[in-house]
Residue, then its C-alpha position, 0 to 999 in steps of 0.5 A: x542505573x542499569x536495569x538489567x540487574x533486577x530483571x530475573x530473566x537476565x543470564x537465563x537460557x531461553x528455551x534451552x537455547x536463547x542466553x538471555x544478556x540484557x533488557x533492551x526496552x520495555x513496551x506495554x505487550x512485552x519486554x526485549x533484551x539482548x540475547x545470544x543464540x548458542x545453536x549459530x551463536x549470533x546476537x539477536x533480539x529477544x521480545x518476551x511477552x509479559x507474563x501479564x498478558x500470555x494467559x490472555x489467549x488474544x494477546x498470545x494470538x496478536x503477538x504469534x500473528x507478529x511472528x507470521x506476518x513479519x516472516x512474510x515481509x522479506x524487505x531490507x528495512x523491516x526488521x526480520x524474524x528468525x524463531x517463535x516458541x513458548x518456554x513455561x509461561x514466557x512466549x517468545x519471539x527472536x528477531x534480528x538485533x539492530x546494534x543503534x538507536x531509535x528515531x525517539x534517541x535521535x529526536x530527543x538529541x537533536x531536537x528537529x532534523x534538516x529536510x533531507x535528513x528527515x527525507x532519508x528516515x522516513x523513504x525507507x519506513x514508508x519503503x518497509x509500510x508499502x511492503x507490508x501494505x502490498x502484501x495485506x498487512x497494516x502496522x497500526x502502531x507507528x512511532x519514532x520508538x518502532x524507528x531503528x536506526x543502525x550504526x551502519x545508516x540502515x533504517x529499520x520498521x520494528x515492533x509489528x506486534x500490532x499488525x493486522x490484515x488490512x480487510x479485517x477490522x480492528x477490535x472496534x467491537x470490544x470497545x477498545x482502541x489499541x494504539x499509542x495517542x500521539x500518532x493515531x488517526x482520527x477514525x481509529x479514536x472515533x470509529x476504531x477502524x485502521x487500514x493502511x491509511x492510518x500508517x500514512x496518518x502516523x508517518x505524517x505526524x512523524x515527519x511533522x516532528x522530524x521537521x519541527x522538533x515537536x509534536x503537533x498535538x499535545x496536552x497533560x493528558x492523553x485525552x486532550x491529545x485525542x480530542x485536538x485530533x479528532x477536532x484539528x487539521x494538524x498545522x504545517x511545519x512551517x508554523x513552528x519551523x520557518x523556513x521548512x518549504x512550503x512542499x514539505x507543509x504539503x506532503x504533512x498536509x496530505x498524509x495527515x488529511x482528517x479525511x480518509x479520501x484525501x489520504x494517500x491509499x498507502x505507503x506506497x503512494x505517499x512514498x511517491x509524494x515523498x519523492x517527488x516532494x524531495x525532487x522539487x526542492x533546492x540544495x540550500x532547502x534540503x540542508x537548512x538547519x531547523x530552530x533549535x527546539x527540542x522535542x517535547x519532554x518525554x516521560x513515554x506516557x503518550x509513547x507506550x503502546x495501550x489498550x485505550x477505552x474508545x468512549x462511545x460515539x466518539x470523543x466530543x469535547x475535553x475528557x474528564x480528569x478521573x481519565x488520565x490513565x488512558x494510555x494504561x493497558x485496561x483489563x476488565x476485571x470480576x466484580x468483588x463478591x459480596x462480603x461473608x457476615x458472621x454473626x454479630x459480635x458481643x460487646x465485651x464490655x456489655x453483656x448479652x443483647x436483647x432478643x428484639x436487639x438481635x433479631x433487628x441486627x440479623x434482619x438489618x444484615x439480611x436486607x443489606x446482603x441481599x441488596x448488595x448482592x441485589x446490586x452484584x446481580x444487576x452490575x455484573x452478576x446477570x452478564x457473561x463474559x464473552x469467551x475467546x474464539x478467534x481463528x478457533x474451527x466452529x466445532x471449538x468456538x460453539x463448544x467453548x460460548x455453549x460450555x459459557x452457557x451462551x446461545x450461538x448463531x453462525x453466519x458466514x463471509x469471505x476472508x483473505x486472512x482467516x483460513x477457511x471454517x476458522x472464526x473471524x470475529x464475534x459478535x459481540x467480541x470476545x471479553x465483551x459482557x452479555x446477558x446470561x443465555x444470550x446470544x453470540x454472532x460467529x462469523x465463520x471463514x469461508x476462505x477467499x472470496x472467489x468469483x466465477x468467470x462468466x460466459x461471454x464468447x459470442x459477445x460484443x466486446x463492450x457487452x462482454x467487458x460490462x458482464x467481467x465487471x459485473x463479476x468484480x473482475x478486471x479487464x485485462x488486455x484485449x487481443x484483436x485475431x483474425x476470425x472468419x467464422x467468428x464475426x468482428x468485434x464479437x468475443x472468441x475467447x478468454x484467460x482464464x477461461x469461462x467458468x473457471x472460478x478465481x479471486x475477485x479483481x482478477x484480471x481477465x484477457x479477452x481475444x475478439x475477433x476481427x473478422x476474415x482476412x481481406x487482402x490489401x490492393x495496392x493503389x500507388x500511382x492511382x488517383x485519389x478517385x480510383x484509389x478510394x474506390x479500390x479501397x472501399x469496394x474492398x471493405x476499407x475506410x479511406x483517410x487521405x494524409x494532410x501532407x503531400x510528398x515529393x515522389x515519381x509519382x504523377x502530381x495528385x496520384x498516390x504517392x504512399x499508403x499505409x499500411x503497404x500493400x507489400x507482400x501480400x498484407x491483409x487487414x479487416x473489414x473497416x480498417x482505415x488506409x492512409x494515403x498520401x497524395x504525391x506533389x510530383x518529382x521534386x525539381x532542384x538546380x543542377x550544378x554547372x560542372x564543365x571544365x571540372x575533372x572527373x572526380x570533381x564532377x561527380x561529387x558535386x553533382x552526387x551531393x547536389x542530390x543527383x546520379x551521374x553517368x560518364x560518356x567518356x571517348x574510348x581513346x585519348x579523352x580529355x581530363x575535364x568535362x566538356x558538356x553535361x546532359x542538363x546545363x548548369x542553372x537548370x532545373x532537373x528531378x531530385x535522383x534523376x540522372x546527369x550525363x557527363x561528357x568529355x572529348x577526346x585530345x584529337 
């Protein structure tokens, strides 16, 4: 049945602009549909945050911050964001339409994928994560149904209504986790933090049920899921899926690590896995066709995104029936105030009661309503609910918690995401119950953090190194130049410069000098003996090669030096000249080439590895060599000349 029909937003104008054509899916923050924008007259999707949700100031926030951190991801498999607005109570985000399906659709269909077709989803998703995880963000909320795949092959990440910066904690505070159970991490159930490795954990659990069909924890509520998880390595592969390679089991192994240090750090290096995981396996393994298991029934209870109660300490053992509906979105709600008493009614078939009899009536009803609002006041009646102020300026924030009768204490830290002077958190967070009059922590941005960059010219360079480090900055390259009134090895310079304040982890480039200019003597044809002292008169270290060579030079004299002492090259106090030590003029055979014509001699002479000259009469000299400077069969230095001779006819 189509759906679509009893929706009321269905063949509306949006914002007096988006025309509203169809529901596409639901989720627990909000519903999409198919919409045509009428200003460029495109087709686009529509998500619209129920209406449930928009007067919750958090939830507006989380799903504008949807809108900006996607905006900011200009990568070809995330899926992009045109527009943001409000129209009356619907807030709205319009987003590219991707004509196609889910992973969820092609899971359900086909029960468990061939390696490569499950390799081809998941590289250009972990491509999409590593974006997003390069650029500071984590998704948090990856499953098959965030997934699309076009009708062209084009495979897209969607729905970062869950994105948060990476160096911000998740709403641990609050006492909730938001997520959906299948594909959480264990520190996001126990802890309820999540940084790019919970994408990894996610994609991995993802790949499991690619390559399986399956997922690999399951149970009849969402609450044995989390326990298996927080308690069970999730198994390889090809424990459900013979035949699935053992590279593959490792790749599931690695992403799904319960511990965070054995996780790839991010997408990025898990797509690397992926790479090389794909790159070592055969044709045959690629394409070999799964068991036919279908995936689990799906009746989307473990697949919607929620608001999850984190029990505290953590899960320890199976939770209880009266839990099942953790995959519900939970909203804490006012306590019911104590019933209003009248006076008691007459009988009306008795007449008037006695005084004694009213009087304990009333006095009974007086004791009942006091205890009840006695155990209102001690529930719920003594605590306040904790406003909302994230990204608010302090002025605001302290305001709205003192307008709630709340006391405020400010304390500040660094934020690469919140804008300076704006509220990073709450402690306790924003809906969380406290005492009447207490107090609230505001943790204020102070923008990024930022180092200064220390003095260190002067320094040795390994003094210098130790003081950038020191300062959370990272070594850059280290330039060597020429100095002379600088001393070797000590710092003349860095970019930027000393003082100059920047981002912790900036990389700093340091310029070290290497002393004055010492001219390089040249010592070809010297002995070894007379060479090294030439050298290290002159402030050089000596290395003399392994290898002789054949050269011009005398047997045991400097045949090469490196470097050269070619026009006019200098060096620095301590460089090291190789030498190398000549083994003498190469001797080689030469060609017996008497009786050959001119042309003939020559060449084999001149491929044999020698020059010729010719000695020819100016008159009448014959066709044919006659006699040669060195005879053939005898030995002649490589390169070294051979006359050739001929007579003349008379």
């Amino acid at each position: 049945m189509d759906t679509t029909l009893h929706d009321p937003l269905v063949g509306q104008l949006l914002d007096g602009r988006y025309r509203v054509e169809a529901r596409i899916a639901a989720g627990g923050m909000a519903t999409v549909y198919r919409a045509v924008d009428t200003r460029l007259d495109r087709v686009l999707a529509l998500k619209v945050m129920h209406q449930s949700l928009a007067t919750d100031d958090t939830f507006v926030e989380r799903f504008i911050r949807e809108a900006k951190s996607v905006a900011r991801l200009a990568h070809p498999n995330v899926v992009g964001v045109f527009d943001q607005g409000t129209d009356g109570s619907h807030v709205y985000l319009a987003m590219e339409y991707v004509a196609g399906c889910t992973l969820r659709d092609v899971l359900r269909e086909r029960g468990a994928l061939q390696p490569r077709a499950a390799l081809d989803i998941l590289e250009p998703v972990l491509a999409a994560l590593g974006a997003a995880h390069r650029a500071g963000f984590v998704h948090r909320d990856m499953k098959p149904e965030n997934v699309l795949i076009g009708d062209d092959g084009r495979v897209k990440v969607a729905d970062f209504g869950l994105v948060r910066a990476v160096d911000t904690n998740t709403n641990a505070s609050t006492g909730t986790l938001l997520g959906t159970v299948s594909y959480l991490a264990p520190e996001q159930i126990e802890h309820g933090t999540a940084d790019t490795r919970a994408d990894v954990y996610a994609c991995g659990v993802m790949l499991y049920e690619m390559l399986t069909g399956a997922k690999p924890h399951t149970g009849t509520v969402p609450a044995q899921v989390l326990y298996q998880r927080l308690n069970e390595d999730v198994p390889p592969p090809s424990a459900l899926a013979p035949g699935v390679a053992p590279q593959l089991d490792q790749l599931v192994a690695a992403a799904t690590a319960r511990e965070l240090g054995q996780r790839p750090a991010d997408a990025v290096e898990l797509l690397g896995l992926a790479r090389t995981a794909r790159g070592a396996l055969t044709d045959e393994q690629l394409d070999a066709v799964p068991p036919q298991a279908k995936a689990d029934a799906h009746d989307g209870s473990e697949d919607r995104t929620s608001v999850i109660p984190r029990p505290v300490g953590g899960i320890g053992g199976p939770v209880p029936a009266d839990e099942q509906q953790l995959n519900l979105t939970s909203r804490l709600e006012l306590p019911p105030q104590p019933p209003q008493t009248g006076p008691p009614r007459r009988s009306a078939g008795r007449g008037r009661l006695p005084r004694r009899g009213i009087v304990t009536i009333v006095v009974g009803l007086v004791l009942a309503l006091g205890l009840g609002v006695g155990i209102w006041y001690i529930n719920s009646g003594q605590f306040t609910k904790v406003p909302y102020v994230l990204g608010k300026s302090e002025a605001d924030a302290r305001k709205k918690l003192k307008d709630a009768g709340l006391e405020v204490k400010i304390t500040r830290e660094f934020s690469d995401v919140v804008d300076k002077g704006k509220v990073i958190k709450t402690d306790p967070g924003g809906g969380k119950q406290i005492r009447n009059t207490g107090t609230v922590t505001i943790h204020i941005s102070d923008g990024p953090p930022r180092t200064q960059v220390p003095n260190v010219v002067g320094l040795p360079l390994k003094e210098a190194k130790q003081q950038i480090s020191d300062a959370n900055l990272s070594i850059g390259e280290v330039t060597k130049v020429f100095r002379d009134e600088t001393p070797q090895g000590s710092v003349i310079s860095t970019d930027p410069r000393a003082g100059t304040t920047r981002r912790p982890n900036t990389t700093v480039g340091i310029v070290v000098s290497k002393g004055p200019e010492i001219d390089i003597p040249d010592v070809v044809g010297e002995s070894e003996d007379d060479a090294r002292s030439d050298l290290e008169d002159a402030g050089f270290k000596v290395k003399i090669a392994q290898e002789r060579v054949f050269s011009d030079e005398d047997k045991g004299s400097v045949a090469e030096q490196d470097p050269p002492a070619d026009g006019g090259a200098v060096g620095a106090k301590g460089d090291i000249i190789t030498l190398t030590l000549s083994k003498g003029q190469e001797m080689i055979e030469v060609p017996d080439v008497t009786g050959m014509s001119e042309g003939d001699a020559k060449q084999t002479l001149e491929a044999a590895g020698f020059e010729v000259d010719v000695d020819k009469p100016l008159l009448f000299p014959g066709d044919t060599v006659s006699d040669q400077s060195v005879e053939g069969g005898d030995e002649a230095p490589k390169g070294s000349s051979i006359t050739i001779k001929f007579k003349g006819v008379f």
